[in-house]
C-alpha positions, 0 to 999 in steps of 0.5 A, a space after each residue: 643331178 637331184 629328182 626335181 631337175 632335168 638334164 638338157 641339151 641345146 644345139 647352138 647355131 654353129 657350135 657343138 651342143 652345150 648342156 646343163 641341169 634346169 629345174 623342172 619347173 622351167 621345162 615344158 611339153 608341147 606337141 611331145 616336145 620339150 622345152 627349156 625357158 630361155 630368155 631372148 636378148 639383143 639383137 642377132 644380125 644373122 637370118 633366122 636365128 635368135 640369141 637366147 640367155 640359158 637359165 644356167 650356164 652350160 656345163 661344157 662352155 661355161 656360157 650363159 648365152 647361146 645363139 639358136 635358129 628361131 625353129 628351136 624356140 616356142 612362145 611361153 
């Protein structure tokens, strides 16, 4: 992990937690929360939940994509 990135954590629908290093620059605070930028794609069949592209591959899985309950995202 270099100074200009942040260790995150992400708790997929269904799954273990998968995590990654972002760049500062992709974190945010709101409301004493912190927030990844994630892009949502595709359509998710299941109530509630969204799937969203990581900005890197998680480090457990090696996948670029995670399924979340939409309570976890915020608009940018």
């Amino acid at each position: 992990m270099f100074s200009n990135e942040y260790s995150v954590q992400v708790e997929p629908v269904g799954a273990p937690p998968v995590s990654f290093f972002a760049h500062k620059s992709l974190i945010s605070e709101q409301d004493g929360n912190s927030y990844v930028r994630v892009t949502e794609f595709g359509p998710n069949h299941v109530a509630k939940h969204k799937n969203v592209m990581l900005p890197v591959d998680a480090l457990e899985t090696g996948a670029s994509w995670v399924s979340v309950h939409e309570n976890q995202l915020r608009p940018a």
